[in-house]
VEXLUMMAR-848779 format. One line per field, with one value per residue: x, z, y of N, C-alpha, C in turn; residue number from 1. Coordinates in steps of 0.05 Angstrom, whole numbers, plus 5000, padded with zeros to 4 digits. Layout:
<sites>
n_px	[X	...]
n_pz	[Z	...]
n_py	[Y	...]
ca_px	[X	...]
ca_pz	[Z	...]
ca_py	[Y	...]
c_px	[X	...]
c_pz	[Z	...]
c_py	[Y	...]
resi	[NUM	...]
</sites>
This chain:
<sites>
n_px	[5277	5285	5320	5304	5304	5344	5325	5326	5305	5287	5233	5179	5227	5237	5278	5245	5252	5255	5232	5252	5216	5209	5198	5222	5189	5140	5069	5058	5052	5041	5057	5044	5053	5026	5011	5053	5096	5141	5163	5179	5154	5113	5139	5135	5085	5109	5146	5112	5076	5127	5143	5105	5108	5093	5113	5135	5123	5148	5146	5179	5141	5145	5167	5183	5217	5266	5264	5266	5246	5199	5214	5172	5123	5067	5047	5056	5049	5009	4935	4930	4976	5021	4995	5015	5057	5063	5048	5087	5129	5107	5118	5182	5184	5163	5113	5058	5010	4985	4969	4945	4951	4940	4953	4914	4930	4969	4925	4886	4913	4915	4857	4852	4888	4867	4816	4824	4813	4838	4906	4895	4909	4920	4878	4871	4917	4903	4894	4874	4843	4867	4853	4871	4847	4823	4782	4736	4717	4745	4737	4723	4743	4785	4822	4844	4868	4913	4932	4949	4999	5031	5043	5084	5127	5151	5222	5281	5331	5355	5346	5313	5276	5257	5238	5200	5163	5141	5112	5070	5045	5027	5005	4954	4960	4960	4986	5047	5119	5178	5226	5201	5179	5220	5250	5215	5223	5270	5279	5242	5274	5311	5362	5374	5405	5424	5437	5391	5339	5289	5222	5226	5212	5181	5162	5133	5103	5046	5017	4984	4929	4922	4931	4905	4841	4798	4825	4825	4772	4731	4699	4681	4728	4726	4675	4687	4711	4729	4746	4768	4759	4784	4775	4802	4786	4804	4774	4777	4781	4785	4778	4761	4696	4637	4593	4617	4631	4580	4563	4599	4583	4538	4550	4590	4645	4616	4565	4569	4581	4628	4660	4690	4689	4732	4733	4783	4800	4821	4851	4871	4880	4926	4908	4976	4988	5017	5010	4989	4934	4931	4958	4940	4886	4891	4926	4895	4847	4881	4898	4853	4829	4874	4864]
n_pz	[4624	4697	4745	4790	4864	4919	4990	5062	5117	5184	5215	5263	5304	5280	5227	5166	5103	5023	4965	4908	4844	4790	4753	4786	4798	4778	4774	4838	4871	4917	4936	4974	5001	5013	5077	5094	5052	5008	4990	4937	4909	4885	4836	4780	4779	4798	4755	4705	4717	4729	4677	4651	4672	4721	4797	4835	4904	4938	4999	5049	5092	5166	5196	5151	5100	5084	5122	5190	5251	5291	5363	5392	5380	5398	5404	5355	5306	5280	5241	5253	5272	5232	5194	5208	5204	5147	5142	5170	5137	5087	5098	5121	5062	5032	5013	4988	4954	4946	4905	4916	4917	4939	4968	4993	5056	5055	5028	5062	5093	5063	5068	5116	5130	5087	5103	5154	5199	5231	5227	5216	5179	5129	5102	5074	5039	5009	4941	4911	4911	4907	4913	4931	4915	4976	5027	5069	5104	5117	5100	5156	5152	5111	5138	5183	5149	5127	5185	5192	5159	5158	5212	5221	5195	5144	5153	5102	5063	5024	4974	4928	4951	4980	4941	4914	4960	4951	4905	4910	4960	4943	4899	4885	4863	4813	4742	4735	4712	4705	4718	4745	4794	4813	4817	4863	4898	4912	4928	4976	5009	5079	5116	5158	5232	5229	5177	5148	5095	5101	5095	5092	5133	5201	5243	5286	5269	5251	5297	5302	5300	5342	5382	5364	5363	5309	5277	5223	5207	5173	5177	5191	5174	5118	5107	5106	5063	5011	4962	4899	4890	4874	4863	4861	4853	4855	4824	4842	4889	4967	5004	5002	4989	4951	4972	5011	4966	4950	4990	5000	4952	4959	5016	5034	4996	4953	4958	4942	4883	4875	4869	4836	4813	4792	4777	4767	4730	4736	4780	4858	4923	4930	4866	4825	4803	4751	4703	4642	4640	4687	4703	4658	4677	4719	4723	4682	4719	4750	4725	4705	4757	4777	4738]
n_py	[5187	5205	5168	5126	5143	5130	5136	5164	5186	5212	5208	5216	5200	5149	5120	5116	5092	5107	5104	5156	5171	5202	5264	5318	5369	5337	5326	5291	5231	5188	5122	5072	5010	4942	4899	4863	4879	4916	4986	4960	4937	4980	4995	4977	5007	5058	5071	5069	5118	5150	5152	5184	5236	5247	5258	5202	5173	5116	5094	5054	5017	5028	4978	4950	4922	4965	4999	5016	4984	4978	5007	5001	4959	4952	5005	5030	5002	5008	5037	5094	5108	5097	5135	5184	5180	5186	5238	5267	5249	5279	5334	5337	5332	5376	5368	5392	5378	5314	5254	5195	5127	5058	5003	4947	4952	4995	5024	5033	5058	5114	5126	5135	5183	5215	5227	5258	5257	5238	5261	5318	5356	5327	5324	5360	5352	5318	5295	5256	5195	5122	5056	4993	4946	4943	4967	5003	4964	4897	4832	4780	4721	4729	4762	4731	4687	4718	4734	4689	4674	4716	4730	4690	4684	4646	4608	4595	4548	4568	4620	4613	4572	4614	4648	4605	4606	4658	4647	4618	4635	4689	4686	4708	4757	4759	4753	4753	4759	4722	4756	4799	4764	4750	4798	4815	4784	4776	4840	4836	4795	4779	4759	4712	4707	4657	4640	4626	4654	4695	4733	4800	4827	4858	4813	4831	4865	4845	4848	4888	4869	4843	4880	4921	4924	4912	4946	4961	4969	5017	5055	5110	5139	5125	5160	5203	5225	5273	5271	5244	5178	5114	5052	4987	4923	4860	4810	4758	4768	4751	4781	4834	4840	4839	4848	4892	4929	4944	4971	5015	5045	5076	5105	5157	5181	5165	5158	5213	5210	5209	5155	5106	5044	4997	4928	4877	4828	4762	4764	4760	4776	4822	4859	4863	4904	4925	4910	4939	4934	4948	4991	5034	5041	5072	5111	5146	5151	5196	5227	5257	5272	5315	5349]
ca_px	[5265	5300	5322	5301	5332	5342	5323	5322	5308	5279	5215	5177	5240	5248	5285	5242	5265	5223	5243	5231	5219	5207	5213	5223	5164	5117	5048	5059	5044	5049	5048	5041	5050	5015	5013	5082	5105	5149	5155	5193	5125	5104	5162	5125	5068	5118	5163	5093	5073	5143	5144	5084	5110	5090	5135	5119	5146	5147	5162	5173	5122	5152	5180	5180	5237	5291	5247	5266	5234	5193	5221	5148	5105	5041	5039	5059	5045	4967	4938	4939	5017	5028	4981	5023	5086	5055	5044	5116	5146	5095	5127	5194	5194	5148	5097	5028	4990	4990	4952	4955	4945	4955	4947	4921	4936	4972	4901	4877	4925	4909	4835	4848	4893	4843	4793	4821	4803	4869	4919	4877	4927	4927	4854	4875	4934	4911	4881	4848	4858	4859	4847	4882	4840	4823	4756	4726	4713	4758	4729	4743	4759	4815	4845	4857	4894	4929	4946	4967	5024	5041	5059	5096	5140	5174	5256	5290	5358	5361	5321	5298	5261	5237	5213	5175	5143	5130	5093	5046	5027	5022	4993	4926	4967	4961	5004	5082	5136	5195	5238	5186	5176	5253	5249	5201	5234	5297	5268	5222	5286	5332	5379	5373	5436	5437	5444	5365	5326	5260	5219	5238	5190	5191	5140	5116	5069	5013	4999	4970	4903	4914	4938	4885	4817	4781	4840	4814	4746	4746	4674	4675	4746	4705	4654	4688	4729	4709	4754	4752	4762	4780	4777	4800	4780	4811	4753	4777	4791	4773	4775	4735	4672	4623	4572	4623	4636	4550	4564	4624	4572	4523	4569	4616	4653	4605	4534	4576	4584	4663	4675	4703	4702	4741	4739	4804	4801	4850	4867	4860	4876	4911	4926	5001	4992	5048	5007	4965	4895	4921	4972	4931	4861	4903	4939	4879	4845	4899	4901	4822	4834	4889	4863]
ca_pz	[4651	4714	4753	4819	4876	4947	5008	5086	5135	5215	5218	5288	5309	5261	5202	5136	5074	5016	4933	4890	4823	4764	4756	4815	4785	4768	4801	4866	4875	4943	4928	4992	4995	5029	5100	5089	5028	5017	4968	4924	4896	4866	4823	4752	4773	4795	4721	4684	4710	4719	4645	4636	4687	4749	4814	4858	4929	4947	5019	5063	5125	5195	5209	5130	5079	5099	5140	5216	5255	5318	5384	5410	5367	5407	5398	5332	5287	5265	5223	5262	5271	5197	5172	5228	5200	5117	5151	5179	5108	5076	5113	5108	5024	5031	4994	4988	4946	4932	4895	4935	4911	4968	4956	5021	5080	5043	5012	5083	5113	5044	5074	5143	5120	5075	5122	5159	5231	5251	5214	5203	5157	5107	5085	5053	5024	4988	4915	4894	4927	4891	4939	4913	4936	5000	5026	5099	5111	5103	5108	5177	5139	5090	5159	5190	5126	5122	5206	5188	5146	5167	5233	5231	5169	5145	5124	5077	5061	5000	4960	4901	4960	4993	4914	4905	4978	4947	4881	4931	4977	4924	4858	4877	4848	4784	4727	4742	4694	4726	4724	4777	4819	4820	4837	4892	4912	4924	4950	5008	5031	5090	5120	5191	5240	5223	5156	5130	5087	5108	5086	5099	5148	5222	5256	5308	5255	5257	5324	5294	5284	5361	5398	5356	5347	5284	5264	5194	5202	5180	5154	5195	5153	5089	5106	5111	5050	5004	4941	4881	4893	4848	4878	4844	4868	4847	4818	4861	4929	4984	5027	4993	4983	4926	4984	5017	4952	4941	5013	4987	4932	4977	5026	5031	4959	4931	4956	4930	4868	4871	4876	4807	4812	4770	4781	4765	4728	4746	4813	4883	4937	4911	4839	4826	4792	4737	4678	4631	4648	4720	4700	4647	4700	4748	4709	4667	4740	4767	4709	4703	4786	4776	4716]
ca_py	[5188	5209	5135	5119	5145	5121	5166	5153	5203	5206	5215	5219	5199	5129	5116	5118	5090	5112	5110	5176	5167	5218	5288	5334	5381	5329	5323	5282	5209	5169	5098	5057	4968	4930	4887	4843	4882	4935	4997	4951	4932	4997	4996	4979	5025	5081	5071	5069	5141	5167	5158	5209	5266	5249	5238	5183	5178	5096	5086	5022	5033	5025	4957	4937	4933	4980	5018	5017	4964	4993	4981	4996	4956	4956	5035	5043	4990	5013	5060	5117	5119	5106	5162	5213	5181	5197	5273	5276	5247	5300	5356	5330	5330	5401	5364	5402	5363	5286	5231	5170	5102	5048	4981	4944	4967	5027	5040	5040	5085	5129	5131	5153	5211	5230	5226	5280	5250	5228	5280	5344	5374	5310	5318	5386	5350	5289	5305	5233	5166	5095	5038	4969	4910	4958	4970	5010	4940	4871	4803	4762	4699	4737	4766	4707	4682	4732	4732	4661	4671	4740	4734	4667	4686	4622	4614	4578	4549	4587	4643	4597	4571	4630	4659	4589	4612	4679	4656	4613	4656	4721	4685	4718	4784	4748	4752	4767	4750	4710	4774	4810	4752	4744	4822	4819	4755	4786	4856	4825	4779	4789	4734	4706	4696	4623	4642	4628	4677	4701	4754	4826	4850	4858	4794	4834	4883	4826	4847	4919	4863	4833	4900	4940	4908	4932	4976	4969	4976	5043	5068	5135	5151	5137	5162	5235	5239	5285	5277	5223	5155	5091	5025	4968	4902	4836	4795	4737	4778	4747	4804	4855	4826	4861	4870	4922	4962	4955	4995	5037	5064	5087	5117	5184	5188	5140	5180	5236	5204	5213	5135	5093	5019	4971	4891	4863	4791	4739	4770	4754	4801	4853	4862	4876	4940	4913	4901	4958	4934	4954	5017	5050	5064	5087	5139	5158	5169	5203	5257	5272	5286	5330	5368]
c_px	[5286	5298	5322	5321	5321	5338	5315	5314	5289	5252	5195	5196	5243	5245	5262	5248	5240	5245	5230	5241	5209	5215	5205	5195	5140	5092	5057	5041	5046	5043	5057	5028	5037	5028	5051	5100	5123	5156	5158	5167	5111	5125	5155	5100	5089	5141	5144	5088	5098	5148	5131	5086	5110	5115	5122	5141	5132	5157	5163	5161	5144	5156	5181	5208	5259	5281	5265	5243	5226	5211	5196	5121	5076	5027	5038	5065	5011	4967	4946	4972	5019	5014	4991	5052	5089	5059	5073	5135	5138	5121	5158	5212	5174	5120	5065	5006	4989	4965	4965	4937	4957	4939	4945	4925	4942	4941	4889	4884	4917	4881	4833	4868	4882	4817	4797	4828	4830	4887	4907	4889	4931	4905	4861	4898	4926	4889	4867	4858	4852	4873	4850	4870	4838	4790	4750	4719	4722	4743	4743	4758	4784	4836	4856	4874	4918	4948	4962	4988	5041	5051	5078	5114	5163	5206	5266	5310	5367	5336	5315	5278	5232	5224	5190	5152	5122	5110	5071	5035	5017	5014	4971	4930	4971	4987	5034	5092	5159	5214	5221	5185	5210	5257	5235	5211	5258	5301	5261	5245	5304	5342	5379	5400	5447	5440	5424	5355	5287	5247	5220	5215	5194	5156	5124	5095	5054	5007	4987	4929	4903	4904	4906	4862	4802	4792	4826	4786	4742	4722	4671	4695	4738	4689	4657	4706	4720	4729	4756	4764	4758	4790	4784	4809	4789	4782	4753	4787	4766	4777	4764	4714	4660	4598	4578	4629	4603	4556	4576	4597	4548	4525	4591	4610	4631	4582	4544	4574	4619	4678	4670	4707	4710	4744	4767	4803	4828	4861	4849	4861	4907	4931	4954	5006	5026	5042	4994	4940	4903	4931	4946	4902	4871	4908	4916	4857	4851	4896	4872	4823	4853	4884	4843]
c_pz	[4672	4728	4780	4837	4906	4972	5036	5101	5159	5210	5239	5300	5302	5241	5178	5115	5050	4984	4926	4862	4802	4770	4783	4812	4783	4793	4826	4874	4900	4935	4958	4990	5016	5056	5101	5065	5026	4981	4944	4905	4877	4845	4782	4752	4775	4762	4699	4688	4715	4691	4636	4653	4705	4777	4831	4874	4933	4975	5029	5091	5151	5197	5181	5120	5093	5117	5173	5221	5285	5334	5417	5389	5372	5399	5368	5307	5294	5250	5233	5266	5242	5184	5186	5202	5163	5121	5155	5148	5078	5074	5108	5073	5021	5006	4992	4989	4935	4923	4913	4925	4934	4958	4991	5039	5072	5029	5044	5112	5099	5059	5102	5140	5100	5091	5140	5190	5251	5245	5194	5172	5135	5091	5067	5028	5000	4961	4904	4914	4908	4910	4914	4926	4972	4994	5060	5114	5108	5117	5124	5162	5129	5121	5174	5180	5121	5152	5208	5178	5156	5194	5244	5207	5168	5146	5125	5077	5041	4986	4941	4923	4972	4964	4910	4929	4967	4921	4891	4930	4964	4895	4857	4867	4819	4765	4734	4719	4716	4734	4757	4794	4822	4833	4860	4905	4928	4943	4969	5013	5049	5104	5148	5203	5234	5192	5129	5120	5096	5101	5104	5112	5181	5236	5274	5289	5257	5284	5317	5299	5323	5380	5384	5351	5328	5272	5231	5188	5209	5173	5166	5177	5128	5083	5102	5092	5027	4971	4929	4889	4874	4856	4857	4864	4854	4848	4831	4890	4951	5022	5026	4984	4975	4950	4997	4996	4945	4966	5007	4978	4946	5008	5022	5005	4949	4934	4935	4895	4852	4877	4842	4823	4793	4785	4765	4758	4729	4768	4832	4899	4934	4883	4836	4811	4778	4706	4668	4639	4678	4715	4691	4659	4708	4738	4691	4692	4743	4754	4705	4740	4782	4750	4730]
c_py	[5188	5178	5137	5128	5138	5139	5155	5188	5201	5223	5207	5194	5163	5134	5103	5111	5088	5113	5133	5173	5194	5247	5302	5352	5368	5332	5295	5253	5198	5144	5083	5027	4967	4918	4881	4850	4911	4951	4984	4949	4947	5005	4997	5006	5053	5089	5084	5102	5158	5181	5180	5227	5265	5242	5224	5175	5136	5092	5056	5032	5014	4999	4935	4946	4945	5004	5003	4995	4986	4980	4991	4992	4954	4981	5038	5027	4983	5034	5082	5133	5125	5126	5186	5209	5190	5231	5276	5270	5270	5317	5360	5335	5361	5388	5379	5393	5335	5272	5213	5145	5083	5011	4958	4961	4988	5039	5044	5061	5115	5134	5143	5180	5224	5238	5258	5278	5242	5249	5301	5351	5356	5313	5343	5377	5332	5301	5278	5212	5141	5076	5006	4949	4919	4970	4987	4986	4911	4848	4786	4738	4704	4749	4746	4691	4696	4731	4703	4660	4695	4744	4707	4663	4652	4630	4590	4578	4559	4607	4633	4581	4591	4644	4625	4594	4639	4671	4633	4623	4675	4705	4693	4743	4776	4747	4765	4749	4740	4736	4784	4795	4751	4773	4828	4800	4773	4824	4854	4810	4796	4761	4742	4705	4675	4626	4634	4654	4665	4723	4781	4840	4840	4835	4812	4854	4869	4837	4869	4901	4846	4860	4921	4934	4925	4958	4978	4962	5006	5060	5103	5150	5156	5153	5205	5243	5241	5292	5247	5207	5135	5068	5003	4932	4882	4824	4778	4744	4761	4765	4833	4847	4846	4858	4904	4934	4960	4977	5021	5058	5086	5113	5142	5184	5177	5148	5206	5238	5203	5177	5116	5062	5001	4940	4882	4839	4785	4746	4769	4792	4796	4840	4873	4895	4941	4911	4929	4958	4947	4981	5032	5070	5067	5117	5158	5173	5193	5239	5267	5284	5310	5347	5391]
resi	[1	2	3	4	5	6	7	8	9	10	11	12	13	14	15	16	17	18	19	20	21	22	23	24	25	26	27	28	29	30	31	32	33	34	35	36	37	38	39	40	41	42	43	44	45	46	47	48	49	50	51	52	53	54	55	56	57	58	59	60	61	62	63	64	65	66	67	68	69	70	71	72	73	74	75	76	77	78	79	80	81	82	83	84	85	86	87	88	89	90	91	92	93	94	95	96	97	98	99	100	101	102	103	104	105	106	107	108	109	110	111	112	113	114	115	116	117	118	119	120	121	122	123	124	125	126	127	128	129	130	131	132	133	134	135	136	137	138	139	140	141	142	143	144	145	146	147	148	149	150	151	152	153	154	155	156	157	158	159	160	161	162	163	164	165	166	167	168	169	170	171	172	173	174	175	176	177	178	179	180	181	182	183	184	185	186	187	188	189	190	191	192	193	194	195	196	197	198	199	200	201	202	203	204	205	206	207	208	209	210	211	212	213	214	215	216	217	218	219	220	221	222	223	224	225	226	227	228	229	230	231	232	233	234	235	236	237	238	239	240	241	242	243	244	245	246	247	248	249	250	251	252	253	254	255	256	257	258	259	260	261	262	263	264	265	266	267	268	269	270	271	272	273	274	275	276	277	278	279	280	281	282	283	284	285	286	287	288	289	290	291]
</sites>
């Protein structure tokens, strides 16, 4: 298997940093992390289907990871930027046609460039979507949890602290082996002036949920996208609630009959797309879409 490679480039005029993994030929993956998380994350799912042909593009979104940090976060930390700034990284790599799995927020930027409504030219591009613990609808309670930790990022006098913060806050992604949490540990850090670690994301993105009210209440985006869909919901999410996927089913893909749901046991919100029960639907998806 070809080995990960590193890639930056300016896209509506900020820096990008994005992993590509497998062959140059293969069919076309976008794997997009979540809120506070960065591509680092898709790293077992992008290995699992590099392995079987596919390439998958991982980026870090706009003020994540080694991504550029805005220096106008009111404008351009919400969906709408990030599904221009997916179109400009499209364009960019000449990509045509992608599968897009998004986990979180990346499943919710996956839904408005599918959708069509924001970046015309993406609904032609995207070939299936799979939505990680991501719904047209998130539960107020789980946002507020989430605005609680997320915009007041702790730090630590060492990173054996900041990984015991990380297997806290993230054990609703269930099972990790100490290796991965030691790899997401040490991916998500960056070191303060005083010489604490904190996690690797820029504080001011939480405001996408002050600056934007109801950015991710998204049902007119669902409601218009017209290729398959495969949701997979952590059995213990508390931010996709099984009345919105009874809605999902009824709705767009899911009147259409183009919507796949899996429950996820032992996970919260989101599953870490690390183990088989999470790899193997994805990929088995991925290839009945693309056949």
């Amino acid at each position: 298997m070809n080995q990960p490679t590193s890639h930056y480039a300016r896209l509506l005029d900020r820096e990008i940093h994005w992993m590509d993994w497998g062959p140059r030929d293969g069919e076309v993956v976008i794997a997009w992390h979540g809120l506070a998380r960065t591509g680092r994350d898709m790293d077992e799912l992008a290995a699992h289907l590099a392995a079987g042909g596919f390439r998958v593009i991982c980026p870090d979104t706009l003020g994540r990871g080694l991504s550029q940090w805005s220096p106008a976060p009111d404008e351009e930390y919400q969906l709408s930027f990030y599904a221009r700034l997916a179109e400009a990284l499209c364009d960019a790599l000449g990509l045509v046609r992608v599968h897009w799995v998004g986990t979180s927020m990346g499943g919710a930027i996956g839904m408005v460039c599918a959708s069509g409504r924001v970046v015309p030219r993406m609904k032609a591009r995207i070939e299936s979507l799979v939505l990680n613990d991501n719904a047209p609808e998130l539960a107020p309670a789980a946002i507020e949890r989430i605005k609680s930790y997320a915009g007041n990022p702790p730090a630590f006098d060492t990173v054996a602290e900041l990984e015991s913060f990380f297997r806290t806050v993230y054990k609703p992604y269930g099972w990790l082996s100490n290796a991965q949490w030691r790899r997401l540990t040490e991916t998500s850090t960056r070191r303060l002036p005083d010489g604490r670690v904190t996690p690797h994301y820029d504080p001011a993105m939480v405001r996408q949920f002050t600056a934007h009210d109801n950015d991710y209440l998204i049902w007119p985006h669902y409601d218009a996208i017209e290729v398959p869909v495969l949701c997979l919901r952590g059995a213990e999410s508390d931010l996709v609630l099984p009345e919105t996927i009874d809605a999902m089913r009824t709705r767009g893909p899911g009147a259409a009959g183009r919507l796949q749901v899996l429950e996820v046991p032992g996970c919260g919100h989101a599953p870490a797309l690390n183990v088989p029960a999470h790899l193997v639907p994805i990929e088995v998806f991925l290839r009945a879409a693309g056949a």
